[in-house]
Phi, psi and omega in degrees: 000315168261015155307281171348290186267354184267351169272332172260341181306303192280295200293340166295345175264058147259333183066024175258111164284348135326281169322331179261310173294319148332298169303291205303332162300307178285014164275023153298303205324290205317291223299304172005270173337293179305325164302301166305343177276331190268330169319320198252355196264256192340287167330300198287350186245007160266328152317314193274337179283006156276315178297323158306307168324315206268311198098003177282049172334281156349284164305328163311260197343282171328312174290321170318286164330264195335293181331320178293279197303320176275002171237026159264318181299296183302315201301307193290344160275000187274300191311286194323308165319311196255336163296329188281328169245044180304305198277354137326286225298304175317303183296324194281334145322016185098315219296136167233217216308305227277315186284320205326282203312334203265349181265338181297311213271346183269315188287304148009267164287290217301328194271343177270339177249063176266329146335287176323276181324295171323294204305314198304007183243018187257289173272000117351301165285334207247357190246337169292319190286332180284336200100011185258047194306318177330296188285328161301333181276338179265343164309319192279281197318325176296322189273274226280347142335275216287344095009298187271352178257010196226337181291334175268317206282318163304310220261276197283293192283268181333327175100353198260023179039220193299330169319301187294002169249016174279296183288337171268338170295313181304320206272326159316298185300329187296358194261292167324328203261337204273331200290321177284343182259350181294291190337318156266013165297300194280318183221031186251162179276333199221333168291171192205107149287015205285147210265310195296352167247033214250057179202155214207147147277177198279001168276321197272013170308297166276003184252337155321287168297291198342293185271352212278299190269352137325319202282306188305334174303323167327293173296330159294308187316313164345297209286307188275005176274227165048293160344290205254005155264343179289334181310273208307000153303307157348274168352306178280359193085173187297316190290354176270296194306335160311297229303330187286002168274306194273000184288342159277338181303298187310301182311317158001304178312281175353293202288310180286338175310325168300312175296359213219355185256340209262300198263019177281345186257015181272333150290340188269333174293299209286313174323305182296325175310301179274020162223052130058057183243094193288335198279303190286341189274310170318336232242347127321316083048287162315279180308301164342283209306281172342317202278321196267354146299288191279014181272325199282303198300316161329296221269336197266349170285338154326258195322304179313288180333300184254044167292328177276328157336278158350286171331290178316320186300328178252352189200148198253341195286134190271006216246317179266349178257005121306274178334312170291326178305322185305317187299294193282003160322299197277327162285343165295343214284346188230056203272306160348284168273341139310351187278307156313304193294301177290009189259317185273352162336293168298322140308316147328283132010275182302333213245004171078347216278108186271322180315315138335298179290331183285295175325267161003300193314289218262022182253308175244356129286017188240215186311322166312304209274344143330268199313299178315298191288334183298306170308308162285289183334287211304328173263344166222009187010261213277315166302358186251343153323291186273028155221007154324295182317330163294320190274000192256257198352315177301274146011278160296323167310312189283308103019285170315309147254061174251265172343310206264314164321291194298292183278003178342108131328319184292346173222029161213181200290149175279000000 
């Protein structure tokens, strides 16, 4: 979260609107990145926390060491890949005459240090599953320190505007990644990175990728909510798509505060899945749900309340901040039923059910949230922009516990 706002925060203060809608186009790219990194974070720490369970010390190990060494490879197939049709990709983000140089130049470092990005999503997840949630937090909190001291000095005082907000972003995850590896140096019991232990058989092979690449799709599909709403913005001018960038950023807060509670239970699920104490996992289950239901309605009287502040905090023009409030009006309105989605997403997820997760993956920043907005545009055009996402979100909930019906984990066997 503060990676996020401490990045649109410095660069919405250049008042180039140009500028902001360039970086803001490229934020598929981060999340992209962030999707491949969670294939193997995710994936790999809902598997060793069923293995912890089991009493496998041995399979921790392996699998962890895998997890590193296949997402230092995919980051070096990402650069390469994304450096050569860097100027597709880009045109397929939105960017034209006016965003192209400032989006390039943002897009650039992120996709040649894609290696960094991938790895900084691995351990995290995966040093939680030890029980070392503290020492995950202070990994995250050093890189967006050092991230929020390098963003204005890069940015402003150096001159290189989004390059410079690239680099400090890079340099932040890279301070993360030597910081998660002294950690398994030092203090983990059971992770590993030693290259001789860096092989999985073909089941856990597959409950890797299985849950690994669910998870990421949640984050691509993102990249493609983003994608096919600055398109349909497009129309309306630089200044709608400025204003919806930074109005995800804020909602961002919401999201990721659900997201970081959510996936806080993915270790205590899968432990429990896999040492099949079923009675305690409902009643976890239970909490979860309750708690993060009244935390979104907290979170969505916020945002509603104080959109234009929120707005004001980053930009000064009254023209774009009615605007982005309106806007961020309509993604708080269903904060509730995103909370639901992400608590059983994740359960699922921790618990190996990969059919359940997927479906979830590709629903409401996905295929739902496709179909809804294609639907309200067609019935409210511009106003139908800013609320597809409330009817996909409503939607997918609804979905969701369908899924929890059909497929409970809690009551059946591994």
């Amino acid at each position: 979260m503060v990676y996020n706002l401490s990045d649109t925060f410095f660069i919405a203060r250049t008042n180039d609107t140009d500028l902001i809608a360039g970086v803001s186009l490229c934020a598929p790219v981060f999340t992209a990145l962030m999707a491949f990194g969670n294939i193997y974070g995710q994936g790999g720490s809902s598997l060793i926390s069923r293995l912890l369970g089991q009493q496998d010390g041995e399979g921790v190990k392996r699998v962890s060491s895998f997890c590193f060494y296949i997402a230092l490879v995919t980051g070096v197939i990402l650069a390469v890949l994304m450096t050569v049709f860097n100027r597709p990709l880009l045109t397929l983000l939105g960017a034209d005459a006016d965003t192209m140089p400032h989006a390039f130049r943002y897009y650039i470092v992120l996709v040649v240090c894609a290696p960094v990005m991938v790895l900084s999503f691995i351990h995290s997840s995966l040093v939680r599953c030890e029980g070392m949630s503290a020492e995950s937090m202070i990994g995250t909190v050093l890189g967006a320190v050092i991230n929020i001291i390098l963003d204005p000095i890069l940015i402003s005082v150096v001159g290189m505007g989004a390059m410079g907000e690239a680099v400090a972003t890079v340099i932040g995850y890279f301070c993360s990644v030597l910081y998660f590896l002294w950690l398994l140096r030092k203090k983990s019991r059971c992770l590993s990175v030693n290259p001789s232990l860096c092989h999985v058989s073909g089941g856990e092979l597959r409950q890797i990728l299985g849950v690994g690449v669910t998870a990421a799709l949640s984050n691509l599909m993102q990249s493609l909510c983003v994608i096919v709403v600055n398109q349909f913005l497009l129309p309306y001018g630089n200044d709608k798509i400025a204003a919806m960038g930074i109005v995800l950023k804020v909602n961002m807060i919401a999201q990721l505060v659900l997201t970081g509670f959510a996936f806080g239970g993915v270790p205590l699920f899968g432990y429990l899945y896999g040492a099949q104490r079923r009675a305690e996992m409902r009643k976890l289950v239970r909490f979860c749900l309750g708690f993060l239901c009244a935390l979104s309605l907290v979170l969505t009287a916020v945002l509603c309340l104080f959109a234009s502040p929120l707005m004001g905090a980053f930009v000064k023009d009254t023209a774009m901040i009615a605007t982005g409030a309106e806007m961020l009006h309509w993604q708080a309105a269903s904060t509730v039923f995103a909370g639901i989605v992400l608590l059983l997403t994740v359960l699922f997820q921790a618990t190996g059910k990969v059919g359940p997760s997927f479906v979830l993956s590709i629903s409401r920043q996905g295929v739902v949230f496709v179909a809804a907005l294609l639907v309200c545009v067609k019935l409210f055009a511009y106003n139908g922009v800013l609320m597809g996402q409330a009817v996909a979100d409503v939607v997918s909930a609804l979905i969701a516990l369908g899924l929890l019906v059909c497929c409970n984990p809690m009551r059946s066997e591994p």
